[in-house]
C-alpha positions as CSV (number, residue, x, y, z in Angstrom):
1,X,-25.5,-10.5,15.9
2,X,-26.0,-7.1,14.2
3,X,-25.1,-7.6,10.2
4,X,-27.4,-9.8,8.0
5,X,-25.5,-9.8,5.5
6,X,-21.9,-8.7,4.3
7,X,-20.0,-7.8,0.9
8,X,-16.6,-9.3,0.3
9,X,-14.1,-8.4,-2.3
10,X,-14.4,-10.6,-5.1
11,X,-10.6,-10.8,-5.2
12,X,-10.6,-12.8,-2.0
13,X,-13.7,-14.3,-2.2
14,X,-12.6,-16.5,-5.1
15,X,-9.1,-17.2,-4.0
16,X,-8.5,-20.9,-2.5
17,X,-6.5,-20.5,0.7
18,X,-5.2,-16.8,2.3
19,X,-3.0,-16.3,5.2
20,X,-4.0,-13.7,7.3
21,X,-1.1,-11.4,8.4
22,X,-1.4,-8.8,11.2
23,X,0.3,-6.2,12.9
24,X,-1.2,-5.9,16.5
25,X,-1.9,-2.5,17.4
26,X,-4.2,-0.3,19.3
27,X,-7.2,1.1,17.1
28,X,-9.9,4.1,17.9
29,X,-12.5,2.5,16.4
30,X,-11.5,-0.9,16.8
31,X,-9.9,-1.0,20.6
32,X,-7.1,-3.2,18.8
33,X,-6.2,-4.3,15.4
34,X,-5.5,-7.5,14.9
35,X,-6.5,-10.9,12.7
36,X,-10.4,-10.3,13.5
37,X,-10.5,-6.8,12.4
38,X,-8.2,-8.1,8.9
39,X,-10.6,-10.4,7.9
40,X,-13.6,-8.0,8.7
41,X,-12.6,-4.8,6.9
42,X,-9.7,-6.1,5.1
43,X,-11.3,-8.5,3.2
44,X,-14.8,-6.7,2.6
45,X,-15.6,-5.1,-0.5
46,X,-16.0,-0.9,-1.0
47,X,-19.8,-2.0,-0.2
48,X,-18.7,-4.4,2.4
49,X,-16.8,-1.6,4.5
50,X,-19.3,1.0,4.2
51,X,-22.1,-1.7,5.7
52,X,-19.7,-2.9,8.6
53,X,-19.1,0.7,10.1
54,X,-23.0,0.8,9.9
55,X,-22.9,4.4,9.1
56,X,-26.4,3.8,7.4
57,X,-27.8,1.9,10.4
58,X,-31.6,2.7,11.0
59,X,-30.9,3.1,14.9
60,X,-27.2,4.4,14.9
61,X,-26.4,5.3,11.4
62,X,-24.5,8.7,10.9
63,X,-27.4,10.1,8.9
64,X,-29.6,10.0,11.4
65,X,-27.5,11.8,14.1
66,X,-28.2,15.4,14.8
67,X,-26.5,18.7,13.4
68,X,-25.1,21.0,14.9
69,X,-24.1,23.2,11.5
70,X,-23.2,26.9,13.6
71,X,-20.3,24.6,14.9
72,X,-18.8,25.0,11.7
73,X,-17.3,28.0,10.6
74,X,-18.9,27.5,7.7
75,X,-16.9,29.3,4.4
76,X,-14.3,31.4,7.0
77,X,-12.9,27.8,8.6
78,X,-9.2,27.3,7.2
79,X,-10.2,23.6,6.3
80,X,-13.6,24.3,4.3
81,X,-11.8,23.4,0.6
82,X,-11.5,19.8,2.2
83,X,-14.6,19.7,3.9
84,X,-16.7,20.6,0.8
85,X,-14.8,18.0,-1.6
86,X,-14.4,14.9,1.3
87,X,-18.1,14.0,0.7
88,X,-18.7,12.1,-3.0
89,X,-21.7,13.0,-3.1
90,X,-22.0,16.5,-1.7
91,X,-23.9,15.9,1.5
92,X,-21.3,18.3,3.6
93,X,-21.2,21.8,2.2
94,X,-19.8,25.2,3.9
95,X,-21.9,28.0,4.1
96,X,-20.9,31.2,4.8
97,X,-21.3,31.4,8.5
98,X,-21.8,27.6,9.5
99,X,-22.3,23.8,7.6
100,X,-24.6,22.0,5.9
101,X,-25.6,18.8,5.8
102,X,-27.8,16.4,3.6
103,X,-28.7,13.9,5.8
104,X,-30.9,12.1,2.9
105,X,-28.1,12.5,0.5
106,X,-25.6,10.5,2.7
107,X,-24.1,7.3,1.4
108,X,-22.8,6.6,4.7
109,X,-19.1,6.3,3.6
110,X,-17.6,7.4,6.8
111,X,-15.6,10.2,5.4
112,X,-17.1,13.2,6.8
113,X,-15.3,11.6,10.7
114,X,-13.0,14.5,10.9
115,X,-15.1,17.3,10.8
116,X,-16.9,15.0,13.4
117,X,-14.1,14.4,15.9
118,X,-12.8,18.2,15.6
119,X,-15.5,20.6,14.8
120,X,-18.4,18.8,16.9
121,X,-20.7,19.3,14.0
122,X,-22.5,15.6,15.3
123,X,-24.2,15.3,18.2
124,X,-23.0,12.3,20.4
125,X,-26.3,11.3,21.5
126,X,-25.6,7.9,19.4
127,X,-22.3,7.7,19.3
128,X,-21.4,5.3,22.2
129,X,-24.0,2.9,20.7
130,X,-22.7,3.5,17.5
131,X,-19.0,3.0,18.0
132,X,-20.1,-0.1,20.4
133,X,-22.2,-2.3,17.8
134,X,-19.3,-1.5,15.0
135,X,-17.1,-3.8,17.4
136,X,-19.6,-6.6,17.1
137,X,-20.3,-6.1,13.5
138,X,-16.6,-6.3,12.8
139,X,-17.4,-9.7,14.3
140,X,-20.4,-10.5,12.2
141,X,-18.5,-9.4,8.6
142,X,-15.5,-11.4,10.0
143,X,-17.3,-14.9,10.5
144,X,-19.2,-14.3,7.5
145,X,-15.8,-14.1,5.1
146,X,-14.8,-17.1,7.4
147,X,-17.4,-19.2,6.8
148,X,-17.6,-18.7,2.8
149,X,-13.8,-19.2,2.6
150,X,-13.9,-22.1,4.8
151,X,-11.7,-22.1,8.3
152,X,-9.3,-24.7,7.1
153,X,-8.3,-22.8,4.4
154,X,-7.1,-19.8,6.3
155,X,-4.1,-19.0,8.4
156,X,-2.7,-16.2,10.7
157,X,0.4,-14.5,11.7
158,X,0.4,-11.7,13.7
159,X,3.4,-9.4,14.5
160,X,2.5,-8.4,18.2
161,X,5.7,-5.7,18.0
162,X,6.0,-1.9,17.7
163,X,2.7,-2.2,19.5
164,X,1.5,1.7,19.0
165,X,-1.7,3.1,20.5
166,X,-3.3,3.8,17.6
167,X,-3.5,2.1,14.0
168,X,-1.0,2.0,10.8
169,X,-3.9,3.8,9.1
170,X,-3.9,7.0,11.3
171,X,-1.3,10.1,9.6
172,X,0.8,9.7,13.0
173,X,2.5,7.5,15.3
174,X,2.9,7.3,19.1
175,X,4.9,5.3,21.4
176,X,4.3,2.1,22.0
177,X,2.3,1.2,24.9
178,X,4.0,-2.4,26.1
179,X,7.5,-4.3,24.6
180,X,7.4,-6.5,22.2
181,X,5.1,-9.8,22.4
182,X,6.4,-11.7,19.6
183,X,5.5,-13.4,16.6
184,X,2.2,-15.7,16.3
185,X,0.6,-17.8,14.5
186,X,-3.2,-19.6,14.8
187,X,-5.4,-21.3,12.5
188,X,-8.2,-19.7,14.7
189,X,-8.8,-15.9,14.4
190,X,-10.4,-15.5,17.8
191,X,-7.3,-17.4,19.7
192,X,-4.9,-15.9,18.4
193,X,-6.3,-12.1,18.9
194,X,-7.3,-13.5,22.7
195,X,-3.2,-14.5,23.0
196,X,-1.9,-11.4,22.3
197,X,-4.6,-9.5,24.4
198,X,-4.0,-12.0,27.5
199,X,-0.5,-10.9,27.0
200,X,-1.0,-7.7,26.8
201,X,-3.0,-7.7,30.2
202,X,-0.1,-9.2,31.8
203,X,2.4,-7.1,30.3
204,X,3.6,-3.6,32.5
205,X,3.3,-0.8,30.5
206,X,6.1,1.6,28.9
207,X,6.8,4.7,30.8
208,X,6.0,8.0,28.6
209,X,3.3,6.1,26.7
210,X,-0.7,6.4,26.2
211,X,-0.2,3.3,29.1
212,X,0.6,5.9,31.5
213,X,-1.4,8.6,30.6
214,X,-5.0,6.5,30.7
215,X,-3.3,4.3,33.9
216,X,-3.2,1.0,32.7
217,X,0.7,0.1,33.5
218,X,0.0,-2.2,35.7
219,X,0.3,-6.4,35.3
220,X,-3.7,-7.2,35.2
221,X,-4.9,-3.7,33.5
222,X,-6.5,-4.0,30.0
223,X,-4.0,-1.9,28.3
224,X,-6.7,-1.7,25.3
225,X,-10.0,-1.1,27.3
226,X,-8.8,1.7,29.0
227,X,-6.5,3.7,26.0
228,X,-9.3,3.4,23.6
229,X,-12.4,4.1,26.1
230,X,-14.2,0.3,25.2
231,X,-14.2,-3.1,25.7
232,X,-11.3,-5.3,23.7
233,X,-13.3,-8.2,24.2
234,X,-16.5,-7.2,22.4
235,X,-15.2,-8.5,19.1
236,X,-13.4,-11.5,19.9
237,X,-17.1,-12.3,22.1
238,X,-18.6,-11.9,19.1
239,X,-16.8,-13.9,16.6
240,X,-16.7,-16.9,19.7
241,X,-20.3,-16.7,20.1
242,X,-20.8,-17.0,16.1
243,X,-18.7,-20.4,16.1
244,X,-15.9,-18.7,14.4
245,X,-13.2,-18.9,16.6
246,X,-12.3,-20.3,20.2
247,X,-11.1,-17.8,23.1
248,X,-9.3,-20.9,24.4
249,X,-6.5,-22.0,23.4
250,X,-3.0,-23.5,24.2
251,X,0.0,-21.2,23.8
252,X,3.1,-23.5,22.2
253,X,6.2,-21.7,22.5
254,X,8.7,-23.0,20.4
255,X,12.3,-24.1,21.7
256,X,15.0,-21.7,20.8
257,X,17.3,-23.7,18.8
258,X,21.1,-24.0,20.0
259,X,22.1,-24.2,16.1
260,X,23.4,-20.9,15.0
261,X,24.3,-22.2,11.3
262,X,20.5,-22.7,11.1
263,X,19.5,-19.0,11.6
264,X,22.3,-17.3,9.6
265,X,22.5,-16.2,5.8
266,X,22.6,-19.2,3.5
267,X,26.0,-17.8,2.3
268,X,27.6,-18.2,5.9
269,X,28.2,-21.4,7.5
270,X,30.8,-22.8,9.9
271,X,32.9,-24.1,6.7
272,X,31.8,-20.6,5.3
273,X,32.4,-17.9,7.8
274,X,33.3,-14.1,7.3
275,X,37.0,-14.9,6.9
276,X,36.5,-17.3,4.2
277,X,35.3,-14.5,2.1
278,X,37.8,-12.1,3.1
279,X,40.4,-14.8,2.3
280,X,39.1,-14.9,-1.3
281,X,39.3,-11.0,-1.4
282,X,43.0,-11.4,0.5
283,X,44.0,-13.6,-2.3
284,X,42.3,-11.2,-5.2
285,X,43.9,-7.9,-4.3
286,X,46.6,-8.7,-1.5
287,X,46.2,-6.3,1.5
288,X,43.9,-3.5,3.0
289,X,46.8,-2.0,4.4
290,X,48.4,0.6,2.8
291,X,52.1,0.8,1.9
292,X,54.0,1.7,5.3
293,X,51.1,0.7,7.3
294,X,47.9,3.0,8.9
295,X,49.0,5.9,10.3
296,X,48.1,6.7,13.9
297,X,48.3,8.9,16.8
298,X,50.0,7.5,20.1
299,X,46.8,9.0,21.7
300,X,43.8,10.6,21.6
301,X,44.8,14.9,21.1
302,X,41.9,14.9,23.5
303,X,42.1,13.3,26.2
304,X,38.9,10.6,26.9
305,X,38.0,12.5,30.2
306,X,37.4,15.8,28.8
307,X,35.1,14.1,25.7
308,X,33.1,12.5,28.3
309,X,31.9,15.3,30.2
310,X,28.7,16.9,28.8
């Protein structure tokens, strides 16, 4: 749809089966983070990541964006030691009253986002367009790894819990937006990323979290869409249109087995409880009481009432 080709770690390209595993999460670039978005930047070379964020693109690409350098506070701004060394090839310098910038030098690596987000030294005039077509060639890179590793030779889990606003990658964590989903699993990248968000639309959101500030707590709301500002279909569309996935599917829940043994510790089993390894200590050193017994209080020197008043 938008990539015509992509770079995929050699590490992964010559393995023989992977399984995909995902912790579902909102994203800022991304709207969501899930199997899709694994396989597409996960799995992509150095190369491979640069080209998917198209920050080289000839209609969108970072370089070609405009300026604004008398944002910057140039050689005066508290932050200009890490803004002239985030840049590998020395496209972003401070000046002493404002920033410079190399747009031919640019490698498009995508590191120079922060002085983009918080000093507004990039106009914006692109940006919607930009941050858009990334979502469908995440979609692109994804079905291209896909396809070379072949689809029956991949699997997915994803951890739809802790389910945060933002990514694992950002410095900082937030609430999370709606409880806990569950645990899935999918040979089909696309279903199982359109389960969890079809959950997550019928899910109310939690109280105190990005849900209720962007208003999206309601049954029916797409908690993603409206957090992040996009569409968190774009990529899943993408990948469905490419023949890489299905946004069908059937959702098997599996029966909660009655059979406690099953779930516990090898070590414990209903011939192998607790006691029998306190009976083996019991017979080892006698007693955990002490000589003449624990020594107690007949009641609290406090009395309960006054403890539990604030």
């Amino acid at each position: 749809m938008r990539l015509k080709e992509s770079y995929m770690a050699k590490g992964i390209a010559d393995a023989d089966a992977m399984i995909v595993v995902s912790h579902f999460e909102g994203h800022g670039s991304g709207v969501y983070g899930g199997s899709i978005k694994n396989v597409a930047i996960g799995c992509g070379s150095k190369r491979g990541k640069i080209d998917v964020h198209l920050c080289l693109h000839q209609t969108v690409g970072w370089n070609s964006w405009s300026f604004n350098g008398d944002n910057g506070l140039g050689e005066e701004c508290p932050d200009h030691v890490l803004c002239d060394n985030m840049c590998p090839v020395g496209a972003l310098k401070s000046k002493k009253a404002h920033a410079g910038w190399d747009a031919e030098a640019c490698i498009g690596c995508f590191g120079h986002q922060r002085p983009l987000f918080r000093c507004d030294l990039w106009g914006r005039e692109k940006y919607e367009d930009w941050r858009n077509w990334f979502l469908v060639a995440m979609g692109d890179a994804a079905t291209g790894y896909i396809r070379h590793m072949g689809p029956e030779n991949v699997g997915y889990i994803t951890y739809a819990v802790d389910i945060t606003p933002a990514c694992d990658c950002v410095p900082g964590s937030d609430r999370p937006v709606i409880p806990n989903l569950g645990v899935l699993a999918s040979r089909d990248m696309v279903a199982i990323d359109v389960a969890v968000l079809d959950m997550s639309v019928q899910t109310p959101g939690i109280q105190g979290s990005m849900a209720e500030e962007r208003e999206v707590m309601n049954p029916g709301d797409e908690k993603f869409t409206g957090i992040v500002g996009m569409s968190q279909w774009i990529t899943a569309n993408t990948c469905s249109r490419l023949g890489s996935g299905s946004m069908e599917y059937e959702l098997v829940e599996p029966l909660v087995s009655e059979d406690e043994a099953a779930f516990a510790h090898p070590l414990f089993s209903p011939e192998t409880p607790s006691g029998y390894y306190l009976a083996k200590g019991l017979r080892k050193f006698g007693s955990w009481t002490p000589p003449g017994g624990f020594k107690y209080r007949d009641r609290p020197k406090v009395s309960i009432e006054e403890l539990s008043r604030r």
